[in-house]
Phi, psi and omega in degrees: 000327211263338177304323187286348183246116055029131165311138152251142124342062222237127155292142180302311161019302212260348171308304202308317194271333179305308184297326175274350160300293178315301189298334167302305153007315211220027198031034201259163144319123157346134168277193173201171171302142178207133178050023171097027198170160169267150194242135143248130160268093196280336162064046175281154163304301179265011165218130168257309188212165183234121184255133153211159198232124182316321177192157190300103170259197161284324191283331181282318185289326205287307171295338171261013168265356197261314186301146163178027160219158188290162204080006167273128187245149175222114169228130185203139179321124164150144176271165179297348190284329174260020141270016165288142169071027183241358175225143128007133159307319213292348185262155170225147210265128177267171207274167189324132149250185161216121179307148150206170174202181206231091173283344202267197156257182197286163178321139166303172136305133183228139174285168236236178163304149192271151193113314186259175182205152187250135168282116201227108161261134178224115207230107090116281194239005163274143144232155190236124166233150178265153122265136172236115148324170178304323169280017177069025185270143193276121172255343161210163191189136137201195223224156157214104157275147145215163209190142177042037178108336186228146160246145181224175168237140215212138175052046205267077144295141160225126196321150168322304173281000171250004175270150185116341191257006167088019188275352181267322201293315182323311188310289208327271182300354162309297165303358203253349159286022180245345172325137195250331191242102178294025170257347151331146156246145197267157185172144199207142145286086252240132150287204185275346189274340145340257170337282176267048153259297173317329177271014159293313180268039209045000188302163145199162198276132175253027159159135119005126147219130158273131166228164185220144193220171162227128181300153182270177176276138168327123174287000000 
């Protein structure tokens, strides 16, 4: 995938509102500076904090020379190949994402497959949507926020046993019909079974995003 998208050019800017967007999403703090990039203290079992960065700096190398224990996330713009010689053996590189974002205009609402019906709740600059099967089992579910300027879509899943049925394009453009300011600009964080379903829906990719971790240890 990342061979077919190629880096674009992005202001640090539109991350930076990206992140913040994302942690309202996800009730978390703000982020804030920290090493030339931005620190969320998600304060999870399985994340304590998260640092990202527009592209591999001093501030990425200084923190993974320092960091040496697990549950600490370093993300950052950039395929992984540009990160040699800037980490520790001790990281390990996780699969692939992608920045992207959406210039045109939005998408229609498209309906869901017949049998299922869509759930849309909004709670102040957050929305949460559902898809339910006929037995009311939740088959797909994600989130949108906007905030400062960007709008995004966060967690967009669908259950295993519902795939196949058009419910992520549905999830997708359900939400993105809640966008309030067509001055937003819309962006999202895509893995790669992402990515193409969003570049099908007019998205495209600004950039490789990489993250890196230390594995915790085997028990």
């Amino acid at each position: 995938m990342a061979g077919r998208h190629p880096a674009i050019s992005f202001e640090p800017d539109l991350l930076w509102r990206w992140v913040a967007a994302r942690s309202i999403a996800r009730g978390l703090p703000l982020p804030v500076p920290d090493h030339g990039g931005m620190r969320v203290d998600t304060c999870w079992a399985e994340e304590i904090r998260r640092y990202v960065f527009a592209r591999p700096c001093p501030g990425l190398r200084q923190l993974a020379a320092v960091i040496d224990t697990p549950h600490v996330y370093l993300k950052v713009c950039g395929a992984a190949a540009d990160l040699h010689g800037l980490l520790p053996p001790r990281w390990q590189v996780q699969p692939s994402g992608y920045l992207m974002a959406h210039d045109g205009p939005p998408v229609p609402s498209l309906p869901p497959a017949p049998g299922y019906r869509i759930e849309l709740l909004q709670d102040d600059a957050v929305t949460a949507a559902r898809i339910r099967s006929a037995d009311g089992t939740i088959a797909a579910s994600g989130y949108a926020a906007e905030h400062d300027g960007v709008f995004i879509l966060d967690r967009i899943l669908t259950h295993p046993a519902h795939r196949r049925h058009g419910l992520g394009r549905a999830l997708v453009t359900a939400l993105g019909s809640t966008q309030r300011s067509s001055a937003s600009r819309r962006v999202l964080v895509a893995t790669e079974d992402g990515c193409a379903l969003y570049s099908t829906l007019g998205w495209r990719v600004l950039s490789p995003y990489t993250t890196i971790v230390i594995p915790v240890p085997a028990q």
